[in-house]
C-alpha positions as CSV (number, residue, x, y, z in Angstrom):
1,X,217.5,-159.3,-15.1
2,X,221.2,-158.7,-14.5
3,X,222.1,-162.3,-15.4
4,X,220.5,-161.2,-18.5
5,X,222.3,-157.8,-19.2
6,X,225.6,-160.1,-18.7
7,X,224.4,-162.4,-21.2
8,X,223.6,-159.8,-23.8
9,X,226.7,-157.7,-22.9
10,X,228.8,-161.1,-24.4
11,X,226.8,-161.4,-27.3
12,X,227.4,-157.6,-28.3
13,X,231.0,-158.2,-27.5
14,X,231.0,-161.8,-29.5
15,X,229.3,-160.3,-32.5
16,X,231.6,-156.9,-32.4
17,X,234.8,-159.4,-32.4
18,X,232.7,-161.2,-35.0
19,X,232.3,-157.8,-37.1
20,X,236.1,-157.2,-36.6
21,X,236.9,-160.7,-37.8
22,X,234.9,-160.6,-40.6
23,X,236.9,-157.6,-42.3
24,X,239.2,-159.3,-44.8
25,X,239.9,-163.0,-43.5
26,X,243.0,-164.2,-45.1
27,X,241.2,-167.2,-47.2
28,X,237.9,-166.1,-47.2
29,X,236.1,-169.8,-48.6
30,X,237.8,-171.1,-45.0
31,X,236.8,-168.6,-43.0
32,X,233.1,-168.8,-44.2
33,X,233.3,-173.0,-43.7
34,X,234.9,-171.8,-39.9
35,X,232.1,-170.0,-38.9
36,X,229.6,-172.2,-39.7
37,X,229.9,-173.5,-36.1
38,X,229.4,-169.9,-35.2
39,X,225.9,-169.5,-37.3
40,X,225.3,-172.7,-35.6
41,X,226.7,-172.2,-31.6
42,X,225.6,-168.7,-31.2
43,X,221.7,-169.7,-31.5
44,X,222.3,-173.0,-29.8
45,X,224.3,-170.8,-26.5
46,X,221.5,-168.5,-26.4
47,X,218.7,-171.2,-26.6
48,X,220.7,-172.9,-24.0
49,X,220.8,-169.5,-21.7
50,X,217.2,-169.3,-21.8
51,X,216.2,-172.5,-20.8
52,X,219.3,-173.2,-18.3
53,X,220.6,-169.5,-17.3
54,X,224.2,-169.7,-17.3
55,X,226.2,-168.1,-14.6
56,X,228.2,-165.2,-15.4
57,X,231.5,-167.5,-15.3
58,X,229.6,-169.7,-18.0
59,X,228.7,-167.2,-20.3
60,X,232.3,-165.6,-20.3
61,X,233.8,-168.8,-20.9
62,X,231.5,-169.8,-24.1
63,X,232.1,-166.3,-25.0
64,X,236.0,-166.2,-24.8
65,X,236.0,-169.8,-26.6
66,X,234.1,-168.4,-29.5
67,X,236.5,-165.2,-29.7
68,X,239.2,-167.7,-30.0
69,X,237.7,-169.9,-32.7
70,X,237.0,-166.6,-34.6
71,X,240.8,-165.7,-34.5
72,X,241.4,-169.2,-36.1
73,X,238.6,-169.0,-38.5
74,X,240.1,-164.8,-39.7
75,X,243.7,-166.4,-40.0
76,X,243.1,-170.2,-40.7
77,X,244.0,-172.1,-37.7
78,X,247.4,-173.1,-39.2
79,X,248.5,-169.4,-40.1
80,X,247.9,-167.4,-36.8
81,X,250.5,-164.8,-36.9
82,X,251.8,-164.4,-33.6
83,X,253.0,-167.9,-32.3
84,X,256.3,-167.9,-34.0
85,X,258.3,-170.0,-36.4
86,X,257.9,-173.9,-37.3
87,X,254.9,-175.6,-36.7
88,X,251.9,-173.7,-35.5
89,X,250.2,-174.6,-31.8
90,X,247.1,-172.6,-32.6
91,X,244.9,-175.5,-32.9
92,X,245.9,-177.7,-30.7
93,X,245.6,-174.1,-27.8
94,X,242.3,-173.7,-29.1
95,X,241.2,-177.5,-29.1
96,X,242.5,-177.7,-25.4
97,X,240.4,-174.5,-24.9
98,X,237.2,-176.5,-25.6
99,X,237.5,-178.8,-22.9
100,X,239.0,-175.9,-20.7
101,X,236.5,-173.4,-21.3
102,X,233.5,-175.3,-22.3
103,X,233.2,-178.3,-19.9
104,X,231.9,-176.0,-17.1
105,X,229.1,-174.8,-19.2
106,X,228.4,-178.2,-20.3
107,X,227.9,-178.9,-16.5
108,X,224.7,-176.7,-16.4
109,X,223.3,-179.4,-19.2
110,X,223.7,-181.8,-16.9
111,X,222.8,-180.6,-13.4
112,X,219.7,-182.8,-12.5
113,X,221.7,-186.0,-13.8
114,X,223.6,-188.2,-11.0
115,X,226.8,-187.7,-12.6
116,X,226.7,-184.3,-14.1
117,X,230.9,-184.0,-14.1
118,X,231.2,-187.1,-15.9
119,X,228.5,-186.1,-18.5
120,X,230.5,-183.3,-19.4
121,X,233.8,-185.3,-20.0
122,X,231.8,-187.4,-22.0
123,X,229.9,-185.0,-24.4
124,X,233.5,-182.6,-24.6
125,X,235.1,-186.1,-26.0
126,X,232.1,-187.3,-28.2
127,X,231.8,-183.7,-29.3
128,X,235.5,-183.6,-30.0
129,X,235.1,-186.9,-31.8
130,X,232.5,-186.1,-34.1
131,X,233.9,-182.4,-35.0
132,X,237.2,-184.1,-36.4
133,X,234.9,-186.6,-38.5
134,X,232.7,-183.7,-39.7
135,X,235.3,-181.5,-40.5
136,X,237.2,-184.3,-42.2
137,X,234.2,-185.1,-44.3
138,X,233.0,-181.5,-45.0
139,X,236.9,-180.9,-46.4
140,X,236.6,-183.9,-48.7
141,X,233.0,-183.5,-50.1
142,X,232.7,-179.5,-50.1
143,X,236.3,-178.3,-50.4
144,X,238.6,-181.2,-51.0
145,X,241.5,-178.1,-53.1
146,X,241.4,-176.2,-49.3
147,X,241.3,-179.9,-47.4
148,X,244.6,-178.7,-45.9
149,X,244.5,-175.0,-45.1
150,X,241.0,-176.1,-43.5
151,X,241.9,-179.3,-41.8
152,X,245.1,-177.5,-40.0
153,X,247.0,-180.4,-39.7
154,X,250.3,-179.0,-41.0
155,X,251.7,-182.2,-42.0
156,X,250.9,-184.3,-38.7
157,X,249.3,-187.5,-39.1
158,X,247.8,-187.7,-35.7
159,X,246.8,-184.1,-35.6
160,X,243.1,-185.4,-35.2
161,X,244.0,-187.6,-32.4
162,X,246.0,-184.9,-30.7
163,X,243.6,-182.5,-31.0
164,X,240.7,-185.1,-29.4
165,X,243.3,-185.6,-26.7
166,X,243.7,-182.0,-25.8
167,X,240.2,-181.2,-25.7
168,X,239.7,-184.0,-23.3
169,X,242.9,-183.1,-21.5
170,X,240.9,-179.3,-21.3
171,X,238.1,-180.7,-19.7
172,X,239.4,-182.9,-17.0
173,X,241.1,-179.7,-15.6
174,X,238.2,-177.5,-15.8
175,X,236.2,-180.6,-14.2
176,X,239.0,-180.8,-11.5
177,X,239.0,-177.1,-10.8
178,X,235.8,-177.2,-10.9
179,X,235.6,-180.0,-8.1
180,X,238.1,-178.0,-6.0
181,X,235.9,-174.9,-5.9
182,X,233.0,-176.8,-4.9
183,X,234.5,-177.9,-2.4
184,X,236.1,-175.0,-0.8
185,X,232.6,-173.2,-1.0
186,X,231.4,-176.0,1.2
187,X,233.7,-175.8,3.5
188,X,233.3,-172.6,3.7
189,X,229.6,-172.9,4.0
190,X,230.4,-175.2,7.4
């Protein structure tokens, strides 16, 4: 029951951020085609809860990665105000946030399989993968006149290999920390 309370306290915080976020985005059309993943995620999270019940470390950390892609998705990735002059790192923080933040979560999906670590890495890269192809072809078949204020690429030709990398890069260092803690709470165990 309080695993549940938890779980509901970050949706009412999600969909208050959500709320907040949705008050005059700067492009509108962009921020609509962002949070499609978020019509889509939300559900999928809370279908996921029920049938695996995340931890409370889980559930913040699909929650804060959400409330980061919503701070793209009000601003457009490539226009977030407050990291400075030249190129903008948004992204490619957010990106390395999905592998951070999500690969521990993705663990749960995993946790009867004999390799529930390397699962993860796998489905953070593949789901990686296929985002940057969808979101290519989504740009060039349902918006190709805002392909570059929705693509975020900002003039980088590998920006869709960087960003794969990242999120990769993310999720070996959750998987790592996550290996470390383990073990320390074994060896504390003994």
């Amino acid at each position: 029951m309080r695993r549940d309370r938890y779980a509901l306290g970050c949706l009412a915080a999600l969909l208050l951020w959500w709320g907040v976020l949705a008050i005059e985005p700067r492009y509108r059309t962009t921020w609509l085609h962002e949070n499609l993943l978020v019509f889509a995620g939300v559900p999928l999270a809370i279908l996921l809860h029920l049938r695996l019940r995340f931890d409370r470390p889980a559930l913040a950390m699909i929650t804060l990665f959400l409330a980061l892609h919503l701070i793209g998705a009000h601003y457009s990735y490539s226009e977030v105000p407050w990291l400075g002059q030249g190129r903008n790192h948004y992204d490619r923080i957010v990106h390395f946030a999905y592998g951070l933040l999500l690969a521990y979560p993705m663990i749960a999906l995993f946790r009867r399989a004999p390799c529930p670590r390397a699962l993860a890495l796998l489905l953070v890269m593949s789901s990686s993968a296929g985002y940057e192809i969808i979101e290519w072809g989504f740009t060039m078949i349902a918006a190709p006149e805002e392909g570059m204020s929705f693509l975020g690429t900002q003039g980088d030709e590998w920006d869709a290999q960087k960003d794969m990398a990242l999120a990769t890069a993310g999720s070996m260092l959750a998987l790592l920390l996550d290996r470390v803690a383990r073990g320390a709470r074994a060896s504390d165990a003994r």
